[in-house]
C-alpha positions as CSV (number, residue, x, y, z in Angstrom):
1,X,114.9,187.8,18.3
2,X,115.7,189.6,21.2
3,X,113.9,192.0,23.4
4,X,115.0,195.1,22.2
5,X,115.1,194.0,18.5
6,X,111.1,193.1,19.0
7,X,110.4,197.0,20.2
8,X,112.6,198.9,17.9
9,X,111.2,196.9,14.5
10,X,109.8,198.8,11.9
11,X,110.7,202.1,14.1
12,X,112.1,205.2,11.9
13,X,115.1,206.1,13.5
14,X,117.6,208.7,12.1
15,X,121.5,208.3,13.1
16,X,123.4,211.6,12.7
17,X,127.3,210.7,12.6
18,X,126.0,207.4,11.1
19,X,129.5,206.3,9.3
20,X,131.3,207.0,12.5
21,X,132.6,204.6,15.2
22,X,129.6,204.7,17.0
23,X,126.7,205.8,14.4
24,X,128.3,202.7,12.2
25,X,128.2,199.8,14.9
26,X,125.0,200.9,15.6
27,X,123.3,201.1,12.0
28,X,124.4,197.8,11.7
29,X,122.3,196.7,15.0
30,X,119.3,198.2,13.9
31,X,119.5,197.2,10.6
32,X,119.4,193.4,11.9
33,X,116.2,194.3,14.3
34,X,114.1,195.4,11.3
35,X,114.1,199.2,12.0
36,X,113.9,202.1,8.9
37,X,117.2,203.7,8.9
38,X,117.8,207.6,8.2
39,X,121.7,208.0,7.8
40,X,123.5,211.1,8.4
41,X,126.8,212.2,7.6
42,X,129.5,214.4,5.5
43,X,131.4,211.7,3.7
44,X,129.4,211.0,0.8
45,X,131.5,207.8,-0.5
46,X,131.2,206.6,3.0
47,X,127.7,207.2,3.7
48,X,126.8,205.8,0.3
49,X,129.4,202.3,0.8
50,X,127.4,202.3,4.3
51,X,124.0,202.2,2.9
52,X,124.4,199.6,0.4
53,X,125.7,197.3,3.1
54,X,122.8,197.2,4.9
55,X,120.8,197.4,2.0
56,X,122.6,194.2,1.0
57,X,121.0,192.5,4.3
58,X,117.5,193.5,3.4
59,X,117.5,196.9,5.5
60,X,115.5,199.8,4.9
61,X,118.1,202.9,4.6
62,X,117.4,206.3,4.0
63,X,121.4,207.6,3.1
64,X,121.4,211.6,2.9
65,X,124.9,213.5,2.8
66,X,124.4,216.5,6.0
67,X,126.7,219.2,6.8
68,X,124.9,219.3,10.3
69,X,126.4,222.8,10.5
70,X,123.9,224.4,7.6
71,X,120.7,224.3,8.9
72,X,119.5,224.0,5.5
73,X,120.8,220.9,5.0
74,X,119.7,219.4,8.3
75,X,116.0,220.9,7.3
76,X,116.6,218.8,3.9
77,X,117.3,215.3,6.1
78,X,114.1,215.9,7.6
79,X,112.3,216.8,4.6
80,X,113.4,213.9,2.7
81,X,113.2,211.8,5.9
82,X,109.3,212.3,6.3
83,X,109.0,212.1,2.8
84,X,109.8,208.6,2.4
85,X,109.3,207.3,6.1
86,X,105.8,209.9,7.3
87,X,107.8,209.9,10.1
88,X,110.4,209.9,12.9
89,X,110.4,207.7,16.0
90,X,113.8,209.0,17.7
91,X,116.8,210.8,16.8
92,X,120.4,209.9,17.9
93,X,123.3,212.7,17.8
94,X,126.4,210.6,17.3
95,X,128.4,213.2,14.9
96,X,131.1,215.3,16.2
97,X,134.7,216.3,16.1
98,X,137.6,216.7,18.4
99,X,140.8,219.1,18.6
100,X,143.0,218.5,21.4
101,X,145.4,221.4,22.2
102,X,147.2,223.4,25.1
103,X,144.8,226.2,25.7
104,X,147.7,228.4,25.0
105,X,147.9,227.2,21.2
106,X,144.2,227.2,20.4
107,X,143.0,229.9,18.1
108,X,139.9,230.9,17.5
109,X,138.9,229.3,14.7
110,X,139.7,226.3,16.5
111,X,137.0,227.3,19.3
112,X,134.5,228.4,16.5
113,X,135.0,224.4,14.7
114,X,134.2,223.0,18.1
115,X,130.8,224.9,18.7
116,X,129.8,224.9,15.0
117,X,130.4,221.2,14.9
118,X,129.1,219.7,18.8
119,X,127.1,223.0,19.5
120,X,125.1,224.4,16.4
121,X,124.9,221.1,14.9
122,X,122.8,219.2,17.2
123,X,121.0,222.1,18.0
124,X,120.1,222.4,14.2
125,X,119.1,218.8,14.5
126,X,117.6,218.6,17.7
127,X,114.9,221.4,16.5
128,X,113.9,220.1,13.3
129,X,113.5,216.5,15.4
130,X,111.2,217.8,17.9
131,X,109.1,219.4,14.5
132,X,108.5,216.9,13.7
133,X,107.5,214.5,16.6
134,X,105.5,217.2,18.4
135,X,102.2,216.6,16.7
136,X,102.3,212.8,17.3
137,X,103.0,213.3,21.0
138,X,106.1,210.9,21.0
139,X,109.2,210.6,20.0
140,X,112.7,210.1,21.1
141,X,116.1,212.1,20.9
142,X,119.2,210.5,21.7
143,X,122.6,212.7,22.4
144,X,125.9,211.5,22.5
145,X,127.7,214.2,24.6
146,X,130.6,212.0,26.0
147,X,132.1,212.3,29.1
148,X,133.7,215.7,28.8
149,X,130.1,217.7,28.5
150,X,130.6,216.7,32.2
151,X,134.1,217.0,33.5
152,X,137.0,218.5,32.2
153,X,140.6,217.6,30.9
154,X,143.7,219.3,30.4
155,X,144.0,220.3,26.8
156,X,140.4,219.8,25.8
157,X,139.2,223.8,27.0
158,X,137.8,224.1,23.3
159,X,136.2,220.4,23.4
160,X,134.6,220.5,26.2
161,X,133.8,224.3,25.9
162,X,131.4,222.5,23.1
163,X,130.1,219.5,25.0
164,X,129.2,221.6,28.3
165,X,127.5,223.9,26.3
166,X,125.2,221.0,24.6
167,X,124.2,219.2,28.0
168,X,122.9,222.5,29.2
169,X,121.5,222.7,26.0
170,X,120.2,219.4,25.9
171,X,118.8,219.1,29.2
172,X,116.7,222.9,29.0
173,X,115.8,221.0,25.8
174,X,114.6,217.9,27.6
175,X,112.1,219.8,30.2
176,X,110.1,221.5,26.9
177,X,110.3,218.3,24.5
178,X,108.6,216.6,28.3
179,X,105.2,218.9,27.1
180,X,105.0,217.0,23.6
181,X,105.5,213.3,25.0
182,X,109.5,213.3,23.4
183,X,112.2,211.8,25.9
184,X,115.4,213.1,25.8
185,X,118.5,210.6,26.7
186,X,121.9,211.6,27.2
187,X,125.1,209.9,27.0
188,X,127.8,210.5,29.0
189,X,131.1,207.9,27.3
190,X,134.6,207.7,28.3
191,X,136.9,207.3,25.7
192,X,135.7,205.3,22.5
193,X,138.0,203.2,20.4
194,X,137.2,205.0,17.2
195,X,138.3,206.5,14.1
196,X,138.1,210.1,16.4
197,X,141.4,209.6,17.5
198,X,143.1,208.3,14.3
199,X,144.7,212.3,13.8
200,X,144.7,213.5,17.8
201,X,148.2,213.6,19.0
202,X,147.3,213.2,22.7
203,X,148.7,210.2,24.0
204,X,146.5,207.3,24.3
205,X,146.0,203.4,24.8
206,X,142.8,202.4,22.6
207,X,143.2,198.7,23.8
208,X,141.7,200.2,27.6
209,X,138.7,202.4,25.9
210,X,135.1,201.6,25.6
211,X,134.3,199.8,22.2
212,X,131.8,201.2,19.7
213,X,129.4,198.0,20.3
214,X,129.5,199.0,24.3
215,X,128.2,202.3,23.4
216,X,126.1,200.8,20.5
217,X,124.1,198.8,23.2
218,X,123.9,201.3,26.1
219,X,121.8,203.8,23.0
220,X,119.8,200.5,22.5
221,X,118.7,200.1,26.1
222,X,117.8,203.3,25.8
223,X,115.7,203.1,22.7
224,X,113.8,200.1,23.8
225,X,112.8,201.1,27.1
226,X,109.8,201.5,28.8
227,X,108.2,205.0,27.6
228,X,107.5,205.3,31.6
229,X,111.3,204.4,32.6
230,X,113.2,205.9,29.3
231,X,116.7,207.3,31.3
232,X,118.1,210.5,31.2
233,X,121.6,210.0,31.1
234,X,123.6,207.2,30.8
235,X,127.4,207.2,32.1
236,X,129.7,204.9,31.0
237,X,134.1,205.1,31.7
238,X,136.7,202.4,30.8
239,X,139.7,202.0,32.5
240,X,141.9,204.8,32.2
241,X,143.4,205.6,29.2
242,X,145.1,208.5,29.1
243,X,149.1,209.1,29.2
244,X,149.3,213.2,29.3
């Protein structure tokens, strides 16, 4: 067993986005470690085919369909979450969505999709996270920003509109969780080869991008570090990829 897999066994950890690129590859790693998985995500066929996998290896997995949007929902995650687990050792944001488009031809729905999904719903999930790990002092919340909550890229004014607003969010986040013992870790990725760009019509080569295991590892460095050296952000770019 490795190092990490020794630190994060029997932890509670809930994956948001967990049948994604990312959220997936990483269930699966902390499935084989011995951890209690909360899985998060709209796709109900997907989520459920997801869980029984890992079932199927002897994992522990908590499958509840979330529209991360409706804060209901998210406060029904965490409900049912606590109810089977009693509670939550760290949270990892790894849903989102993407639209790619000339700023010209973006409409406003467009920009209301992009906050709703990348804005309101880790802010949704973020709160009812820190809820919960306040009164034990501990507890640790994982985002997956990507690299353009950072800098910004021709035709992504609506994407990254989204993802600047969630590191400021996430790092004025960060400074209150410090009171209640909960680090906050943000992640900072180039371009993933994942199913988010199966239906974006920006020209791309996938064989030069980061791969979902890459990311996968860089969140499980972060989980298993040190509660005295947990870091804050975590920045990681592949060769260039993009053909505009």
């Amino acid at each position: 067993m490795q190092d990490w897999q020794s630190k994060l066994k029997g932890k509670v950890i809930v994956i948001v986005g967990g049948t994604g690129g990312i959220g997936a590859t990483l269930a699966r790693k902390l499935a084989a470690a011995g951890t209690s998985l909360v899985l998060a995500a709209r796709g109900t066929e997907q989520l459920a085919a997801l869980a029984a996998e890992l079932r199927g290896t002897g994992a522990t997995v908590l499958a509840v369909p979330t529209d991360i949007t409706d804060a209901a929902q998210v406060a029904n995650l965490f409900t049912q979450a606590i109810a089977q687990f009693g509670q939550i050792d760290a949270l990892v944001n790894a849903a989102g969505a993407g639209i790619l488009k000339q700023f010209n031809k973006l409409t406003e729905a467009d920009l209301d999709q992009m906050l709703a999904v990348n804005l309101k719903g880790s802010f949704h999930t973020c709160q009812a996270a820190i809820e919960v790990m306040k009164d034990r002092k501990m507890g640790h919340i994982c985002n997956v920003i990507g690299i353009l909550g950072k800098h910004s890229m021709a035709m992504g004014a609506a994407y990254c509109a989204s993802k600047f607003a969630l590191t400021g969010l996430s790092k004025c986040m960060a400074d209150e969780a410090r009171r209640y013992g909960i680090k906050v870790t943000l992640f900072y990725f180039g371009g993933i080869d994942s199913p988010f760009w199966d239906n974006v019509s920006l020209k791309v080569d996938r064989t030069k991008m980061l791969s979902t295991e890459t990311a996968a590892d860089a969140i499980l460095f972060a989980l298993s570090a040190e509660p005295q050296a947990i870091p804050m952000e975590i920045n990681i770019q592949p060769e260039s990829h993009l053909f505009f």
